[in-house]
C-alpha positions, 0 to 999 in steps of 0.5 A: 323544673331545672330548665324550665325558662330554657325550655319555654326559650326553645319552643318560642324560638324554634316557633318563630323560625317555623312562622317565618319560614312559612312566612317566607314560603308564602310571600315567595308563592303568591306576593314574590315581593324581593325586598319582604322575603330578604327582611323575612330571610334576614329575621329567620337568619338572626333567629337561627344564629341566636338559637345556636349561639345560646346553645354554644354558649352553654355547651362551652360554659357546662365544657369550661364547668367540668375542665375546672372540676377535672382541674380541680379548679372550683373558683368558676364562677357563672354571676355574669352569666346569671343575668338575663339568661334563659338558663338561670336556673342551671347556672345557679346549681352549677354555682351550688354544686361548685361552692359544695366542692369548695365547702368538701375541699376545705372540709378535707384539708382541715381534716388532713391537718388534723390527721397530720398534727395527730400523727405526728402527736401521737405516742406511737411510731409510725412508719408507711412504705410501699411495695418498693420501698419508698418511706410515704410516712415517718412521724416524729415519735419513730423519729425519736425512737429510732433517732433519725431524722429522715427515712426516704426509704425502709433501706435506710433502717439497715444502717440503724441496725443490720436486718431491721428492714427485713424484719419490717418487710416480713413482718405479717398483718397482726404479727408482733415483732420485739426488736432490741435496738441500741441507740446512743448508748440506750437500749430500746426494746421495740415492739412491731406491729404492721397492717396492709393498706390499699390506697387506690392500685398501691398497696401500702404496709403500715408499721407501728414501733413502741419502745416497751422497754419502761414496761418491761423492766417493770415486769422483769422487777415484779417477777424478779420480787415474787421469785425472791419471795419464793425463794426466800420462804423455800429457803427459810423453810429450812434455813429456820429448823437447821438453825433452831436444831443448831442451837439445840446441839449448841445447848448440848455440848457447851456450858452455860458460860459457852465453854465445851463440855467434857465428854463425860458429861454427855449422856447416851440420851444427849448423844442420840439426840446429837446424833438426831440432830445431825441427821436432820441437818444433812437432810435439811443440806441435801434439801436445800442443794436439790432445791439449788440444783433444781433452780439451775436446771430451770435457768439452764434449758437446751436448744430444742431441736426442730422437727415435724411432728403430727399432734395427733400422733402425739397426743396419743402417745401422752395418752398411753405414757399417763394411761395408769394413772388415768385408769387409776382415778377413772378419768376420760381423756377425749382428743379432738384434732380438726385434722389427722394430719395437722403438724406442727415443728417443734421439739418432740421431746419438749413437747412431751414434756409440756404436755406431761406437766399439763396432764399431770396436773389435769390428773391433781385438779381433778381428784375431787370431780364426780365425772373427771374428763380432759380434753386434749385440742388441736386447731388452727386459728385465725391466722392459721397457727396451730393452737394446741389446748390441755383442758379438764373440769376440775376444780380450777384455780383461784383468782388471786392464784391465778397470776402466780401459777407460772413463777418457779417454785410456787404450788398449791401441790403437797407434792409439787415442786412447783417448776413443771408449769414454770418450765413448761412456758420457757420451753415454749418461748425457747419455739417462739410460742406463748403457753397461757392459762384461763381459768373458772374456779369449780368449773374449768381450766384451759392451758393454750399453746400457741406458735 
């Protein structure tokens, strides 16, 4: 027991004030000697007074405990107390409880010093500021990035770049922002990340900052190098014939030694063949300018014009403009829409032709499937975004394919051009979305677009 010795204390002392108060009463009634009851007065008087100063005496040591402990003043100490005191045992665990307080403070400030030296280590910019505005974190890789010393408050980011604390004030939990900033002559494409914080009452956004700009243009180089690769085997796919048919009419109309020959010497036979040759050179041109002109119109994309449009609505509408060819290969097409009024604000038009370049080749990926079926999905998703997915059981596409179906010109189709999905993902990021796919060879292939 805690106060075992305090408690035996209290029993002997409240045991001697009864006995002499009996006492007292005693010799008052039968002795009435002045002098004993005066002596007997005077022990129950100092009996008294030690028993409430004991008391005091640990009332206004547990009062001075929990000052220091609201002070957060943990170097109280009771050793002086601890000495014949009947409350030895308390003032030890007062003393334990003190030295755990010191052992958590020292704990958490070697912990904050961690954190501090890691925040400003890490890669990552960093920047906190609450609901008015004041900056409480700005590490030294934000500082790097943005080339600011200090920030006090996310205002200051406008004279960096008009907007910039506007994008970071609206910027939503899970939401990315790509910002490009130029700083000292350098372009720094900057990705923004945020997440809400609640410290106590006060609700704090943290904003992480990288500069991908290293990784960008790595990406930009790796899709500039495979379409030159494919533009380079469309283009020696006719380059190639029209110079080996340019050499063969060469051998038609020159000698040997390179001269021209003489009409006269052209047979009617020669003259076909000329006349063939020639004809397949102005196609092989024409070819070759459609293919041009196909690889501007896919660099060249008109703003979309934004409207309301219900998907449900428009997944029908797909459905009847593909419906012969449906019918044809006796392919189901099953809408699943989580609500008949789910809109989304988008281009209409652009939006009928993604869908129709998903659907047709759906159509091509399931000419060898026994049960054909597209699935054509609308839902929100956990950040109540709608999600718009094309899907059917068709034999997908491989793996080592599967990183090249977006590049312009590149098909597995006899009869593809090879810029329907190409053209498809830029007129989603022309509405700010994103149009990927996943796919499971012989089983499935799902394209999503999201907003």
């Amino acid at each position: 027991m805690l106060l075992k010795e305090f408690y035996i204390n209290i029993w002997i002392r409240v045991f001697g004030i009864v006995l002499s108060s009996l006492l007292m009463a005693a010799c008052v009634v039968w002795m009435r000697d002045y002098l004993i009851i005066f002596n007997i007065l005077g022990l129950l008087v100092i009996q008294v007074a030690l028993l409430v100063r004991s008391l005091n005496m640990l009332n206004n040591d547990l009062e001075s405990f929990f000052d220091a402990m609201r002070s957060n003043d943990s170097s109280l100490l009771f050793t002086h107390r601890k000495k014949n005191s009947a409350f030895i045992g308390l003032y030890q665990q007062l003393e334990n409880i003190n030295k755990n307080i010191q052992q958590i403070k020292i704990d958490n400030q070697n912990q904050n010093q961690f954190f501090k030296v890691l925040v400003e280590h890490v890669g990552v910019g960093l920047i906190a500021f609450n609901s008015e505005g004041k900056v409480t974190l700005y590490n030294r890789a934000a500082s790097e990035m943005l080339h600011k010393t200090h920030l006090f408050r996310i205002s200051e980011l406008d004279n960096i770049q008009p907007g910039l604390s506007t994008i970071l004030e609206e910027l939503q939990p899970s939401e990315q922002r790509l910002v490009s900033l130029y700083r000292h002559q350098e372009l720094l494409q900057l990705s923004f990340k945020s997440t809400w914080i609640k410290i106590l009452d006060e609700q704090i956004k943290l904003v992480s900052l990288q500069n991908i700009k290293n990784e960008l243009d790595e990406k930009e180089l790796e899709s500039w190098q495979k379409l030159i690769r494919v533009l380079t085997h469309e283009l020696m796919n006719s380059a190639g014939p029209m110079s080996s048919t340019i050499a063969t009419l060469n051998e038609f109309i020159t000698t040997a030694d390179g001269k021209p020959k003489e009409v006269a010497e052209l047979t009617d036979e020669m003259v076909e063949d000329i006349a063939t040759g020639l004809h397949i050179l102005e196609e092989r041109s024409i070819g070759m300018v459609e293919f041009v002109t196909r690889f501007r119109n896919l660099t060249i994309l008109p703003k979309p014009t934004f409207a309301t449009i219900n998907i449900a609505e428009l997944f029908a509408a797909i459905k009847v403009l593909m419906n012969e060819k449906l019918n044809q290969r006796s392919i189901e097409v099953e809408i699943k829409v989580s609500n008949d009024s789910a809109q989304v604000v988008a281009d209409r038009s652009m939006m009928e032709q993604i869908l129709l370049n998903l659907v047709s080749n759906a159509i091509y990926a399931l000419e060898e499937t026994e049960t054909p079926r597209i699935w054509l999905i609308a839902r929100l998703d956990e950040n109540k975004q709608p999600v718009v997915i094309v899907a059917d059981n068709g034999k997908g596409i491989a793996e080592e394919l599967q990183d090249k179906i977006f590049i312009p010109f590149f098909t597995t189709r006899n009869d593809g051009s090879g810029i329907g999905l190409s053209l498809s993902r830029q007129m989603m990021r022309l509405h700010g979305g994103t149009l990927t796919m996943t796919s499971t060879p012989g089983e499935m292939t799902v394209f999503t677009m999201k907003w």
